[in-house]
C-alpha positions in Angstrom: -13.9 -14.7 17.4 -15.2 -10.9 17.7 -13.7 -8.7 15.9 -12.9 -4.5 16.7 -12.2 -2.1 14.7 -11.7 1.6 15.5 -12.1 4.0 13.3 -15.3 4.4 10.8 -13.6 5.6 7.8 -13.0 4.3 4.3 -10.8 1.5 5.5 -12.1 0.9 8.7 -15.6 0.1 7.4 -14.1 -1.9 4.7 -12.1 -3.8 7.2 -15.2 -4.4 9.2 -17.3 -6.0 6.2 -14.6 -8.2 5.1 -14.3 -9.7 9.0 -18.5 -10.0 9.3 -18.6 -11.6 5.2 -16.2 -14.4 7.1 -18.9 -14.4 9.4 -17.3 -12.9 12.5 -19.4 -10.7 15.4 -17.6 -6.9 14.3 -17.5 -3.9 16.6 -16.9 -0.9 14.7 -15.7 2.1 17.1 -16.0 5.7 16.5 -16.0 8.9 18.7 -18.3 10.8 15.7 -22.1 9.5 16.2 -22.3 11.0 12.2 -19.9 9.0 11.2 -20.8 6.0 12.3 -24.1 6.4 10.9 -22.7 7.0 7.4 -20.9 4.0 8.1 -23.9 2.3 8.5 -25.8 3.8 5.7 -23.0 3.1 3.4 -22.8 -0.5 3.7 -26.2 -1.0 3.1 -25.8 0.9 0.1 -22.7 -1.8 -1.1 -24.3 -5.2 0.3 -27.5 -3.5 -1.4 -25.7 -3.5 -4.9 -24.2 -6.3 -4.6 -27.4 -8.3 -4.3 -28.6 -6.3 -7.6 -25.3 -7.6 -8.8 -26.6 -11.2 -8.4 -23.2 -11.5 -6.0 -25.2 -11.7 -2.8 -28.2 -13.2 -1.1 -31.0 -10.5 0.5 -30.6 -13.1 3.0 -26.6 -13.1 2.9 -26.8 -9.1 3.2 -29.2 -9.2 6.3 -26.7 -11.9 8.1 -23.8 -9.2 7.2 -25.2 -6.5 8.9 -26.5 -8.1 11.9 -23.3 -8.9 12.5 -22.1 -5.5 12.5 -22.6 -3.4 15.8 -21.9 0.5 15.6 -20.3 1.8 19.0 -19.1 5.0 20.7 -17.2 3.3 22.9 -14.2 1.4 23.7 -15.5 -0.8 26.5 -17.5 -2.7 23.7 -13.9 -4.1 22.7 -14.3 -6.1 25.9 -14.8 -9.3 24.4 -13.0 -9.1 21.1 -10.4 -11.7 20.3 -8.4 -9.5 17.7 -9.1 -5.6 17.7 -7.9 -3.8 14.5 -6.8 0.2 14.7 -7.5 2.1 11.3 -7.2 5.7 12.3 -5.3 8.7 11.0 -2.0 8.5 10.2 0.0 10.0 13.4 2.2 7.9 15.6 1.4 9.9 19.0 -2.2 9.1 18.5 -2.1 5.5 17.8 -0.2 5.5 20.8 -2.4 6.7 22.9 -5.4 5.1 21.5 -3.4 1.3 22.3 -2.5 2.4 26.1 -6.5 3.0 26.2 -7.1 -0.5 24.1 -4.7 -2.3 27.1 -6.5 -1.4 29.5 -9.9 -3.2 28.0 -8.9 -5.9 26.5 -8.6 -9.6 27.9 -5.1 -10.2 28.1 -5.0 -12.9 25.3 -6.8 -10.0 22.8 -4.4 -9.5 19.8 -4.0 -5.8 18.8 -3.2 -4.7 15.2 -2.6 -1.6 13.6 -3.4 -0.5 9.8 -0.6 1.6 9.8 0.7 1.7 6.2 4.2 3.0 6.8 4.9 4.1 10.5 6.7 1.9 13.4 4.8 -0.9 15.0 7.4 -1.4 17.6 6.8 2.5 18.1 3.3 2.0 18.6 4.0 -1.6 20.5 6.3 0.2 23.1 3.0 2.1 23.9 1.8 -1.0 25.4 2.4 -3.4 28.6 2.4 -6.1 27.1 3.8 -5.4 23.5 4.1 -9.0 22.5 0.4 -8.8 21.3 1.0 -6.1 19.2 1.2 -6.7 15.5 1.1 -4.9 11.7 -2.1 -6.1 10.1 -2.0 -3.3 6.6 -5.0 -3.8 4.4 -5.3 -2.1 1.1 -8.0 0.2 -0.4 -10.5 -0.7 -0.9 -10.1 -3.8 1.8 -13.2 -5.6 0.5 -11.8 -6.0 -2.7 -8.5 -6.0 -2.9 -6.9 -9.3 -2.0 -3.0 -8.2 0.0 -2.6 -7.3 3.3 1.0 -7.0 5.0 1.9 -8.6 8.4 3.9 -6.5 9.8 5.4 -8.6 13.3 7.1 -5.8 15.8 10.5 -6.6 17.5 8.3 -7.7 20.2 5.9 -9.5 18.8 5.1 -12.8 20.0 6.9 -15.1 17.3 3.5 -17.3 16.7 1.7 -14.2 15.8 2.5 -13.6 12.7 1.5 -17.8 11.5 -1.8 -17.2 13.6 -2.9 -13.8 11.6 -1.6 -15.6 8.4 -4.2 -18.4 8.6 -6.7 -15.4 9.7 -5.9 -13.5 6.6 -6.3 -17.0 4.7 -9.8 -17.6 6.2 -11.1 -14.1 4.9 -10.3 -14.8 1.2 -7.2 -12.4 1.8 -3.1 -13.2 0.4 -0.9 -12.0 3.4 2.4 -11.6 2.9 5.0 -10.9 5.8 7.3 -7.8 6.1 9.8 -6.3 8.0 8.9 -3.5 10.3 10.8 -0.9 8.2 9.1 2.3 6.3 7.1 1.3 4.0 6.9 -2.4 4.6 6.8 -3.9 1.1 4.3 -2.5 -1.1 4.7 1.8 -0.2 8.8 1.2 0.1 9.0 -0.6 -3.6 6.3 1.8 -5.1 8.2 4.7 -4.7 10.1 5.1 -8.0 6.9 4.6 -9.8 6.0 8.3 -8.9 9.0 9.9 -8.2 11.3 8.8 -11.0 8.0 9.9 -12.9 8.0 13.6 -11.9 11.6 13.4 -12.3 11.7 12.8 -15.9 8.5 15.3 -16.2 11.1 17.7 -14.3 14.3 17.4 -17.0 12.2 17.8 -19.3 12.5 14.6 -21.1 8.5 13.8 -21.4 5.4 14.9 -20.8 3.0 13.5 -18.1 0.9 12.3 -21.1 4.0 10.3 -22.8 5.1 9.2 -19.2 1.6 7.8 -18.3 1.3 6.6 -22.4 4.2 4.6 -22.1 3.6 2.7 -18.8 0.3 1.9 -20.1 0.6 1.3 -23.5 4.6 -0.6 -23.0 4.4 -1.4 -19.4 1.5 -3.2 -19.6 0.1 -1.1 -15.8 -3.7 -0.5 -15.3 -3.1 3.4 -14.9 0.2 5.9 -15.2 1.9 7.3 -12.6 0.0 10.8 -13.3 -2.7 9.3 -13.4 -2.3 7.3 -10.6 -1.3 10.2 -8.0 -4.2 12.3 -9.0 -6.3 9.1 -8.1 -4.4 8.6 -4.4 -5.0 12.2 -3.7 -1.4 13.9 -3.7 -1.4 15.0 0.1 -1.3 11.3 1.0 0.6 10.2 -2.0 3.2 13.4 -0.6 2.8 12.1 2.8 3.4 8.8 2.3 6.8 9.9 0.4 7.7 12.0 3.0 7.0 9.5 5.5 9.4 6.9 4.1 11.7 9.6 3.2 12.1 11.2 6.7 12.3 7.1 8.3 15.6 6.1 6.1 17.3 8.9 7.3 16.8 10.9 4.3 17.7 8.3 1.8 18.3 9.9 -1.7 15.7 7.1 -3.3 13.0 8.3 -1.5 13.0 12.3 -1.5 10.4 14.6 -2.5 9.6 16.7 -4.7 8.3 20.4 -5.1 6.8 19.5 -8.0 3.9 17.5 -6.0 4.6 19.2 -2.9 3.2 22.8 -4.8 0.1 20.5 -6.0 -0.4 19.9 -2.5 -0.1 23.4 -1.4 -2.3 24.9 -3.8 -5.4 22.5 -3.0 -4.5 20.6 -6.4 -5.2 17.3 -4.7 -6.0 15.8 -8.0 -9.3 14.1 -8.6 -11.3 14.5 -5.2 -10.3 18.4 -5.7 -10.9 18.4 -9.4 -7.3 19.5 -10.4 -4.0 17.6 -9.8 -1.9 16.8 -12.6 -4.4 17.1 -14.9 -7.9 19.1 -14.7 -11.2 17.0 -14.2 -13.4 20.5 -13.8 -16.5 20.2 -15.2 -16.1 21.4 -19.1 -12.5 21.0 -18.8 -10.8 18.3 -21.9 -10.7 14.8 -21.4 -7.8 13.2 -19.9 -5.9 11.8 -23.0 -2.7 8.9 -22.6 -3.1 6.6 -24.5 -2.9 8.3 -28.5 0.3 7.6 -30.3 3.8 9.3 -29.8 8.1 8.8 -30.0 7.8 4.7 -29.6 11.7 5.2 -28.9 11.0 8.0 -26.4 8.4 6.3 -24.4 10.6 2.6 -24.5 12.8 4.7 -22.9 10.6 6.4 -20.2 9.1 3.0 -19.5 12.5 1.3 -19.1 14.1 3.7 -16.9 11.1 3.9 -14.3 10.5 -0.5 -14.4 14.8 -0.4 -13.7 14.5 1.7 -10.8 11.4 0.1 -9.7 13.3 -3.3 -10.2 15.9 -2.2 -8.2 14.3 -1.2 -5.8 12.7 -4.7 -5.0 16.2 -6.0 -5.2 17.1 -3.9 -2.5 14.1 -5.0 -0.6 15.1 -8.7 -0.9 18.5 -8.3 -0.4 17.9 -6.6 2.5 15.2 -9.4 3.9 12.2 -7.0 4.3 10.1 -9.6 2.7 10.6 -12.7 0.5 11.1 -13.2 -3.1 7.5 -14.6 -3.5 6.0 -12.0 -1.2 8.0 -9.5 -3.0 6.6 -10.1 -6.4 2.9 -10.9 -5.0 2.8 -8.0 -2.9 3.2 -5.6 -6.5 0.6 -7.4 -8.3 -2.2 -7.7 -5.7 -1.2 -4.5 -3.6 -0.5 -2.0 -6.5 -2.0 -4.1 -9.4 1.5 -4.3 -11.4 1.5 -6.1 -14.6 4.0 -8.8 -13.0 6.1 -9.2 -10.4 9.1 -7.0 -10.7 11.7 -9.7 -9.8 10.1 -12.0 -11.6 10.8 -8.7 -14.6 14.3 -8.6 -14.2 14.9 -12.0 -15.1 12.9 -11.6 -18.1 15.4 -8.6 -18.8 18.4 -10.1 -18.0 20.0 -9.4 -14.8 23.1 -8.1 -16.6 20.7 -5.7 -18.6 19.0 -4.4 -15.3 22.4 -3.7 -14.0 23.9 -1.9 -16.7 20.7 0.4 -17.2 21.4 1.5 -13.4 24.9 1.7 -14.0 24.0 4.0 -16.9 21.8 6.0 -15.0 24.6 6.7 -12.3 27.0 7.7 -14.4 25.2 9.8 -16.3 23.9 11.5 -13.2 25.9 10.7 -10.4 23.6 10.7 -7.9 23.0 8.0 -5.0 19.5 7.5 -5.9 20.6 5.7 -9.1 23.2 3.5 -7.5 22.6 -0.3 -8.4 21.5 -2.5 -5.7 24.3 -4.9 -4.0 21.6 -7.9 -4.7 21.2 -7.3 -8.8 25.6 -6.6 -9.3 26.2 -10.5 -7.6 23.5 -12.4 -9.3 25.0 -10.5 -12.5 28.2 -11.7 -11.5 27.4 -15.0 -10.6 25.2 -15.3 -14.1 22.2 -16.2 -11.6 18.5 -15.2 -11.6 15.9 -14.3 -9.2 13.8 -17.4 -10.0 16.5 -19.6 -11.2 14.2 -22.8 -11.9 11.9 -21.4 -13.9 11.7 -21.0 -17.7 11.7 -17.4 -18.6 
């Protein structure tokens, strides 16, 4: 099967060599003739060191990019059995852009969008025949990193999702299905991991050193949540909040904050801009979070943002955006998390996940703290999330 993709960028082009290493025909689409030649020029420089690696074949590498064709047009999608949208972030856009898609396509062509948090049944109304239309989110970089969510629209032709499974399968990749809600699994769940973050940095009750300390050092996570946003950028780690935040109606969980929002409007985009939370200027000190500290302070940082992070793939199970198993998958392979976070609570005790969110409410009294409906009955009912498992 050909495979298109449109857009050049970051993701697109990592899409693109993960479909031709499979050994599929890929049209990579872009309306900038520059970009497309950096495209170009890039992956040669990857397959390149990969070979100097010992991972690859000069031969391998050659294959690769032959099967790569660089267009400036749409009508080279002709042919394509699956066509793959991985362009900026804006829903009126990616409408547009599918209407155009239609109308070139065979009719049997499956269309998917990279879309990491907005509608697919938005962008699927766009379409005639929105039955074809389907969530297919890939993670950055897509070459390397092994989840991508299947996101099936309201429309969607039921089989779709099973057909882009075995895809997915064939490529090396782990899907995992998800509802078509904001966020889908991995950017809906990974929310507390930032924002109850700047939150405690806010009251006061630890630094962004301690903060990123204890979730590395106790938590057991590859990087801290500081550490982390400077690393996304913080106008898409912002957006991305904001975007989830505006599509539950404005749910307390999810909001804000000015604290990253002034980051963003002073150009403090963390590492591509060379200041976020912390300062990566040339001459400026190194980034320290690991040294020692309060062990009692930072249990407490680390148990407080887990809980809510817990809780929030509760919620997300309870209610059935994804499965337990894709739940807990989706955290380690999308985000990198130590383990899965379900799998967490029952090493915790269900009983001691709900009392440390009952604690947190009352303390606060705020909605954003209130204990998900899923963790109070399996508490009640002395159940666990995995219940056949040894802990």
């Amino acid at each position: 099967m050909q495979i298109g993709i449109i857009g050049s960028g970051a993701m697109g082009s990592g899409i693109a060599q993960v479909a031709a290493t499979a050994g599929h025909t890929v049209v990579l689409y872009d309306t900038n003739q520059e970009a497309l030649v950096r495209a170009r020029t890039q992956l040669e420089h990857i397959l390149h060191r990969l070979v100097e690696k010992g991972r690859m074949t000069g031969q391998e590498v050659t294959d690769i990019l032959q099967r790569h064709q660089f267009v400036d047009t749409m009508d080279a999608f002709r042919e394509c059995g699956l066509v793959i949208e991985a362009i900026v972030e804006n829903l009126d856009i990616k409408r547009s852009v599918f209407q155009t898609l239609e109308s070139i396509v065979t009719r049997e062509a499956i269309l998917a969008t990279n879309t990491s948090s907005l509608s697919i049944a938005s962008i699927a109304a766009a379409c005639q025949a929105p039955e074809r239309v389907i969530g297919l989110h890939f993670f950055n970089p897509a070459p390397l990193m092994k989840l991508v969510e299947i996101i099936p629209a309201l429309q969607t032709d039921p089989g779709l999702p099973s057909t882009l499974h075995q895809l997915m399968l064939s490529w090396g990749k782990y899907p995992v299905q998800a509802r078509d809600t904001p966020g889908f699994i991995v950017n809906r769940i990974a929310r507390p991991f930032y924002s109850e973050s700047i939150r405690i940095l806010e009251e006061g009750l630890g630094t962004k050193e301690e903060i990123d300390t204890a979730m590395k050092t106790i938590g057991g996570f590859r990087m801290g949540p500081f550490e982390l946003m400077d690393f996304i950028g913080h106008d898409v780690n912002y957006a991305v909040t904001e975007s989830v935040w505006t599509a539950c109606y404005f749910e307390p969980r999810y909001q804000p904050s000015f604290t990253q929002r002034r980051l963003v409007d002073a150009g403090w985009l963390g590492r591509k801009s060379g200041r976020g939370f912390y300062d990566y200027r040339l001459g400026a000190s190194p980034v320290e979070t690991t040294g020692p500290g309060d062990s009692e302070k930072l249990r407490r940082i680390y148990e407080r943002i887990v809980v809510m992070l817990i809780n929030e793939a509760a919620d997300a199970l309870y209610y059935n955006i994804a499965s337990r198993d894709d739940i807990d998958q989706a955290m380690t392979l999308g985000v990198n998390y130590p383990k899965g976070l379900l799998r967490w609570a029952d090493e915790w005790g269900i009983a001691t996940c709900e009392a440390r969110m009952d604690r947190l409410f009352n303390n606060y009294h705020d909605p954003r703290y209130r204990c998900s409906p899923m963790l109070k009955s399996l508490a009640q009912q002395g159940e666990r999330f995995y219940p056949n498992e040894n802990i």
